[in-house]
ZAMARGU-4260 file (C-alpha; in steps of 0.2 Angstrom, whole numbers, plus 5000, padded with zeros to 4 digits):
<rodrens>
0) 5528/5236/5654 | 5515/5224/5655 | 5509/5223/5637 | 5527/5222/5633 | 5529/5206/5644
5) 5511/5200/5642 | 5507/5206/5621 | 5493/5198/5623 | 5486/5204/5639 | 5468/5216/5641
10) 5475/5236/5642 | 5466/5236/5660 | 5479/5223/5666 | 5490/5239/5665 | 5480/5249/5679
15) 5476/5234/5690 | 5495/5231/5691 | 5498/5249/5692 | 5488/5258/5706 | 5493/5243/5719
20) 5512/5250/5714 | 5508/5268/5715 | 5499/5266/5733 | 5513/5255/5738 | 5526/5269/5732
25) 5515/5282/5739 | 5516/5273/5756 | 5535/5270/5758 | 5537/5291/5751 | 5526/5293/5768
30) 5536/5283/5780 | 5550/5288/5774 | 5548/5307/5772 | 5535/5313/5785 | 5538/5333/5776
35) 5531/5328/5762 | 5514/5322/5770 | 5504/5340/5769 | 5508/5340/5750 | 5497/5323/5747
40) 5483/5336/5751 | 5491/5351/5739 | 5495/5342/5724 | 5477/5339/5717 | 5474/5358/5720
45) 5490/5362/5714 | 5488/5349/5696 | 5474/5356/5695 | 5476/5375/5696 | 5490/5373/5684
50) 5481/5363/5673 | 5466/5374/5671 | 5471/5390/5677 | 5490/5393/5674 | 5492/5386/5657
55) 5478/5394/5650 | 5482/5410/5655 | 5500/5407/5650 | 5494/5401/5633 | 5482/5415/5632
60) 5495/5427/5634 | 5508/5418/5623 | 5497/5417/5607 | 5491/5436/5610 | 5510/5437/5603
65) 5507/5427/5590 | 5497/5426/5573 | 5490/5409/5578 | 5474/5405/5566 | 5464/5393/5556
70) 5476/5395/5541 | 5491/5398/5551 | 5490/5381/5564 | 5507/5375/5562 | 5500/5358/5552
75) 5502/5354/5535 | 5493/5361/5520 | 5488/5349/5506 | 5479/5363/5495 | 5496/5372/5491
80) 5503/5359/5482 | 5512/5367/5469 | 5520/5360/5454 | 5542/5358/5453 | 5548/5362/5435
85) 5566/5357/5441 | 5575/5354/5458 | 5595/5356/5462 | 5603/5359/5475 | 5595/5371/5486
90) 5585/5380/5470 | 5569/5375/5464 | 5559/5381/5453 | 5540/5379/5454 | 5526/5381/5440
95) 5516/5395/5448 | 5518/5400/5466 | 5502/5407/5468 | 5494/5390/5474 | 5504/5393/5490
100) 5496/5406/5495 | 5506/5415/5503 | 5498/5432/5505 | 5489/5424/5523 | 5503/5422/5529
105) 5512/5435/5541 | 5529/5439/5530 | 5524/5428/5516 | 5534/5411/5514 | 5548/5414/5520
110) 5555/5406/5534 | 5541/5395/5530 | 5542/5375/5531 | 5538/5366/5515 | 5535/5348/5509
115) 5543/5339/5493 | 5536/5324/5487 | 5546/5314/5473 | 5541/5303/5459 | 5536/5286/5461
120) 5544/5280/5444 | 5562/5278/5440 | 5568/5272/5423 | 5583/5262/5420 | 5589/5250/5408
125) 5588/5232/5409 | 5607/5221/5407 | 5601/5204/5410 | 5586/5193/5415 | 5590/5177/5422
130) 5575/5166/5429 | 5567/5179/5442 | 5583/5190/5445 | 5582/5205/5435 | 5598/5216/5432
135) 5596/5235/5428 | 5610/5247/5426 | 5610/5259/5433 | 5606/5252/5452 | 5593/5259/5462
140) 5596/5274/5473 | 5604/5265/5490 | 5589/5268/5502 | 5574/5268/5491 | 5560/5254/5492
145) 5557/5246/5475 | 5539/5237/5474 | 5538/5232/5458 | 5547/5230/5439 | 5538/5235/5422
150) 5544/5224/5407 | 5540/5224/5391 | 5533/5208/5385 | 5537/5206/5367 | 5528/5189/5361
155) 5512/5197/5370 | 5513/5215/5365 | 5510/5222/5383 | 5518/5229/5398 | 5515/5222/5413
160) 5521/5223/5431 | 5531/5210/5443 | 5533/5214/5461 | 5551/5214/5469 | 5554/5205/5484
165) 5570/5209/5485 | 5585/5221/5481 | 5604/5215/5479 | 5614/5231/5473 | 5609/5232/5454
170) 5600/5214/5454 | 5580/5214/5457 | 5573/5197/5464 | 5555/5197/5455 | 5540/5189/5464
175) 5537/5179/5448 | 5546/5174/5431 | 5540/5185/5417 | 5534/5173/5402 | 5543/5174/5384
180) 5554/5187/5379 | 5556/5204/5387 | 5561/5221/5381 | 5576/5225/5393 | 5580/5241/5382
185) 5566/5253/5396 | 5564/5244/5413 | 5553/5255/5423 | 5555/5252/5440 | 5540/5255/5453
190) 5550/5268/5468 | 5541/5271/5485 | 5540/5290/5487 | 5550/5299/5498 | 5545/5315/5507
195) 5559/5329/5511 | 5555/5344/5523 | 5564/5362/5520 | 5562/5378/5526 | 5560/5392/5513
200) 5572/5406/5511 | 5573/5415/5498 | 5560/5419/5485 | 5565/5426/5468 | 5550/5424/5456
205) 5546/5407/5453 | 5561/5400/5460 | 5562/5395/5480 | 5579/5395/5488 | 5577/5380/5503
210) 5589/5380/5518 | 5597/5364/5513 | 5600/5356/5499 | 5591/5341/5491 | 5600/5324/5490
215) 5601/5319/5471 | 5595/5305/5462 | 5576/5311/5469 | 5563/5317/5454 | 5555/5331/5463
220) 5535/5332/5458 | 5529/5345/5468 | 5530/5353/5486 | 5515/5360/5499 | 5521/5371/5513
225) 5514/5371/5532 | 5503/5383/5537 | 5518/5391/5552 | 5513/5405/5562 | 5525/5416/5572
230) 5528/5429/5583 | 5522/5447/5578 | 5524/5457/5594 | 5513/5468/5596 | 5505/5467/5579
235) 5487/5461/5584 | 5485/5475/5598 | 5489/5489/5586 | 5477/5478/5574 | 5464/5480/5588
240) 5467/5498/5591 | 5467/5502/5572 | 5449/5498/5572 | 5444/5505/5590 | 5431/5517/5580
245) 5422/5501/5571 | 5424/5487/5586 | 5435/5491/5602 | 5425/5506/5607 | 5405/5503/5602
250) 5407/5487/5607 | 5414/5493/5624 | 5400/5508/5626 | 5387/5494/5623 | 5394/5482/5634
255) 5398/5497/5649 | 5379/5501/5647 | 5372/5485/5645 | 5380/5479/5660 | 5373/5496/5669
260) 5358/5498/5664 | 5354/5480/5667 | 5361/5480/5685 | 5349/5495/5686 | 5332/5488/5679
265) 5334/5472/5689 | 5336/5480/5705 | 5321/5492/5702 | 5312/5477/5697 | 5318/5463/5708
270) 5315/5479/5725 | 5300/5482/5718 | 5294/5465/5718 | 5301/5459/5735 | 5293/5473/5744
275) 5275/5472/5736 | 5279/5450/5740 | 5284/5457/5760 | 5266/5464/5763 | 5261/5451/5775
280) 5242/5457/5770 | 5247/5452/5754 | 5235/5435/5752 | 5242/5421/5740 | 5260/5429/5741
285) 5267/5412/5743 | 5260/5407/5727 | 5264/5424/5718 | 5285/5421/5724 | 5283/5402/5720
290) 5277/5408/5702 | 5291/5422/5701 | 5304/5413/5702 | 5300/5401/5689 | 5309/5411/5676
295) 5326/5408/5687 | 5323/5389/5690 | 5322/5386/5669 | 5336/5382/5660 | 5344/5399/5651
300) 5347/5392/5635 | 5328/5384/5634 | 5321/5401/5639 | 5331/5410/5629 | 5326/5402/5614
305) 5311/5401/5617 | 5312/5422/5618 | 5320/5422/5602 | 5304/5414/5593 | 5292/5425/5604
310) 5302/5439/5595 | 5302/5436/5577 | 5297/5448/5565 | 5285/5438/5553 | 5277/5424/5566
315) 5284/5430/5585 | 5269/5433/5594 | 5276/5447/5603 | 5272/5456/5586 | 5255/5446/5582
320) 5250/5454/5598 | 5256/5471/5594 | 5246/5469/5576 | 5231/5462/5587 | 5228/5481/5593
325) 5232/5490/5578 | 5250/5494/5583 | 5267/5496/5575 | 5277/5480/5574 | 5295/5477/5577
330) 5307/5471/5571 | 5316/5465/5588 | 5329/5456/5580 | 5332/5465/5564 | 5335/5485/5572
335) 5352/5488/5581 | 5340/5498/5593 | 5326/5485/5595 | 5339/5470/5595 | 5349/5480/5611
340) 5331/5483/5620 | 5326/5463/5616 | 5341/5460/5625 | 5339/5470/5642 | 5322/5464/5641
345) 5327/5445/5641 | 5342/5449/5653 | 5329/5454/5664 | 5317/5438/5663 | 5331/5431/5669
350) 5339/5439/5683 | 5323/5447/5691 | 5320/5432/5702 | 5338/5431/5711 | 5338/5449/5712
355) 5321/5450/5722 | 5325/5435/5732 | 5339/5444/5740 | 5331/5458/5743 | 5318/5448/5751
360) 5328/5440/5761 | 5336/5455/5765 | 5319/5461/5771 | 5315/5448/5782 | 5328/5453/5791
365) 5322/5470/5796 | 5312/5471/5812 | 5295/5475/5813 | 5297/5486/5826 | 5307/5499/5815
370) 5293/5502/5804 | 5281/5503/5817 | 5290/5517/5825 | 5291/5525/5806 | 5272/5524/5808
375) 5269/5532/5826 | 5282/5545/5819 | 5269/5550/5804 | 5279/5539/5788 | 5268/5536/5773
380) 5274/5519/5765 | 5285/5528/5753 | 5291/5536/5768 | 5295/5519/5776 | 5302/5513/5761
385) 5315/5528/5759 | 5320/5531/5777 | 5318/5512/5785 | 5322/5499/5772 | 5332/5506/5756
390) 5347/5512/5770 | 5345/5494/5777 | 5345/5487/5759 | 5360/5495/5755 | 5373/5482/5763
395) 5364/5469/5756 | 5363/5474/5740 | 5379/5482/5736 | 5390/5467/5734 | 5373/5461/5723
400) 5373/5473/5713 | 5393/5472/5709 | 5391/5454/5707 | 5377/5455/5695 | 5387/5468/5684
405) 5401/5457/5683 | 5390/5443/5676 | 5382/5455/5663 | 5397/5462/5658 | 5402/5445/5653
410) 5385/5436/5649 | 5387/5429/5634 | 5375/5416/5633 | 5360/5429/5631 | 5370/5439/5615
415) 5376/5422/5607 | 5357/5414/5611 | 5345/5429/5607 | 5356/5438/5593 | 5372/5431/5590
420) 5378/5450/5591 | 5369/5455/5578 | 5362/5465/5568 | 5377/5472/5559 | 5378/5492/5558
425) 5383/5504/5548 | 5401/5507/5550 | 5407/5491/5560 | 5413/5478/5555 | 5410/5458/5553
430) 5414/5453/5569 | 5407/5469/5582 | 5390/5470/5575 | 5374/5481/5587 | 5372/5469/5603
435) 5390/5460/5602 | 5399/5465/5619 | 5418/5463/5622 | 5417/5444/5624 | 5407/5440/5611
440) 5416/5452/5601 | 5431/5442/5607 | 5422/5424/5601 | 5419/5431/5584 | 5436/5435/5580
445) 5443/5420/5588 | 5433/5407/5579 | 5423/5415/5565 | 5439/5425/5554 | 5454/5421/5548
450) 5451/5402/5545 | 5440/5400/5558 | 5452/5401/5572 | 5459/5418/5575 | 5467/5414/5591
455) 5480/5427/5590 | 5466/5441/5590 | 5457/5433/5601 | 5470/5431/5613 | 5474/5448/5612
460) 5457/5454/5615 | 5456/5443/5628 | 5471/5451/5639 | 5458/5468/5632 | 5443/5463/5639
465) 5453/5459/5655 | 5462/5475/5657 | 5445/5484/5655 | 5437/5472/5668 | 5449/5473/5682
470) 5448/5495/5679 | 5428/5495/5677 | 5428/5485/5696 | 5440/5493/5702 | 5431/5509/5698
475) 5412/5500/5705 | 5424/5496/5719 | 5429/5514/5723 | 5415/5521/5720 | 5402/5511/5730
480) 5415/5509/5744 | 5414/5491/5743 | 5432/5489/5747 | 5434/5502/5761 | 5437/5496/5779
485) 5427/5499/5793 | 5435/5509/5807 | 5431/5507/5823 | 5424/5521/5834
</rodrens>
């Protein structure tokens, strides 16, 4: 409103004016309506638990239905333009349709939107030439823009163009008198192009039938159809569990036993760790947890990469060490079986440190006198270790060590960093290659097939990889009693 009353005004006028009127709105809403006060806290929560919760999950579940992808995004296609021999009615009949392209698509054209584009030239016959006010016959079509005029001049031998600047019926105002005599016998009259949309549908050959007809006195060039998706049911699920053998289920025994195995090493480590550091005869330990937990305090994506380079084949030094003593090298990154240990390995740099600062913490909060008592009684250390803290360490660690398999079973950043789920194998396919787990499995098809954006099948195995999370901790859950309530005696 206020660049319309004010064109010239700054865009920022617009807020300045606007958020006195919004508080002054918001103000009399309070006075008047005192109900309506607790939602002024609500609504922020609730704009933006829709907006980043609600609609994506709804969008994600919509397009699971869908064959949404790079090549079928709903926006025009300029490289199937094909050719129009002829144009009438609702037929017409194209040069070659294999330049649409129509195999990507779900069914095929039909039911697909397509654009025509007309010619830009209309020929007409020339009745009369007065000063700058050209007659033709027969009159442009009613609608259509004509820039410019091509005469003939005889006395100069050349055609040359005159702008129109404006259009009376059959009588052409030219922008300039043409000099000598002209050739009014082929007038060729300069028409702005007009673009048509139809929906295909009906192929028979080379010839489309369009769900309306076209409006005559149009010279129909060529046409280019949208790249349309639609809804196909269930179509990417069965697509999914077509290939279970090659994708869904090794990339689900991978990520199952990633998940584990890493939940498993870290505690080992991370306990291990915390209860050599909890020796208080221990001297320098301060320094030694200080040094420890550097690993957590970089930044994962540096640290991963610079993992990656300690592991390459030709000039990692992991391997220049191995070759140092004579030993095999390996190719970390290269062998589905070395490429899954890299990772674990990696996995672990990382999460060792939070997973022994709990459990130091943890320990800290055991008495003293409990492992005294286990030393009067006769314990050895392990004996301590077995019978005083791991049953302590237990509560602690518990929700830990569901917590940690939640985050590996969804960690992408060390697949897409370290390998980017390779190296392919034997059997699978382009998208589920050795390390790949579900959600990178899930990024693969969504953004590196079908166009580039697959998002149909990656919504799809999305709403997959949720299902199977919610029954995998559902599982831990029951299992390690997590969820159990605690009855009182």
């Amino acid at each position: 409103m206020v660049q319309r009353a004010f064109p010239a005004a700054p865009p920022y006028l617009a807020l300045v004016f606007g958020v006195p009127i919004l508080v002054g709105v918001l103000a009399w809403i309070a006075h008047h309506f005192h109900w309506i006060m607790p939602w002024y806290y609500l609504l922020p929560s609730l704009l933006f638990l829709l907006t980043f919760t609600v609609m994506p999950i709804g969008l994600t579940i919509f397009l699971a239905f869908t064959d949404y992808a790079g090549n079928r995004n709903t926006q025009l296609n300029p490289t199937t333009e094909t050719t129009i021999v002829q144009a009438a009615g609702t037929q017409v009949e194209t040069a070659d349709l294999t330049s649409l392209r129509c195999e990507v698509l779900f069914e095929g054209c039909l039911g697909v939107r397509v654009r025509l584009y007309t010619a830009g030239t209309l020929e007409v016959q020339g009745v009369n030439l007065e000063n700058n006010v050209l007659t033709v016959s027969p009159a442009p079509p009613e609608g259509r823009t004509v820039s410019a005029a091509e005469l003939e001049l005889t006395e100069f031998g050349i055609r040359a163009q005159f702008p129109v600047v404006a259009i009376d019926g059959d009588h052409l105002t030219l922008g300039r008198t043409p000099p000598g005599e002209v050739n009014l016998e082929r007038v060729a009259l300069e028409v702005a192009g007009e673009v048509l949309e139809r929906r295909i549908v009906a192929i028979q050959g080379t010839t489309l039938t369009l769900d309306a007809p076209l409006p005559e006195g149009f010279t129909y060039t060529s046409l280019a159809r949208y790249n349309d998706f639609r809804v196909v049911g269930w179509a990417n699920f069965r697509t999914i569990l077509g290939q279970a053998n090659r994708a869904l289920l090794p990339v689900f025994a991978w990520n199952l036993t990633f998940a584990t195995l890493t939940v498993l090493i870290n505690i080992a480590v991370g306990v291990f760790l915390a209860v050599m550091l909890n020796d208080p005869e221990l001297r320098f330990r301060n320094l030694y947890r200080t040094l420890l937990i550097v690993p957590w305090a970089l930044p994962a994506i540096i640290t991963i990469q610079i993992w990656r380079g300690l592991l390459n084949y030709n000039f990692g030094a992991i391997n220049r060490l191995l070759a140092l003593f004579d030993l095999p090298i390996v190719d970390w990154l290269g062998d589905p079986n070395a490429a899954k240990a890299a990772v674990l390995l990696v996995n672990l740099w990382l999460s060792f440190p939070f997973m022994m600062t709990a459990t130091l913490s943890a320990l800290s909060a055991i008495p003293d006198e409990l492992y005294e008592a286990a030393r009067i009684d006769g314990a050895s250390a392990w004996g301590s270790f077995w019978h005083v803290s791991a049953p302590l360490l237990r509560s602690a660690l518990v929700p830990i060590a569901l917590t940690s398999f939640a985050l590996s079973f969804n960690n992408f950043n060390v697949i897409f960093l370290l390998t980017d789920g390779g190296p392919a194998t034997t059997g699978g396919t382009s998208t589920a290659r050795a390390t790949d787990i579900l959600i990178s499995w899930a990024y693969n098809e969504a953004f590196r097939s079908q166009g580039g954006f697959a998002y149909g099948l990656g919504s799809a195995i999305s709403i997959l990889i949720f299902v199977i999370t919610l029954a995998v901790s559902l599982i831990n859950f029951r299992v390690t009693g997590a969820l159990k309530e605690e009855r009182a005696v």
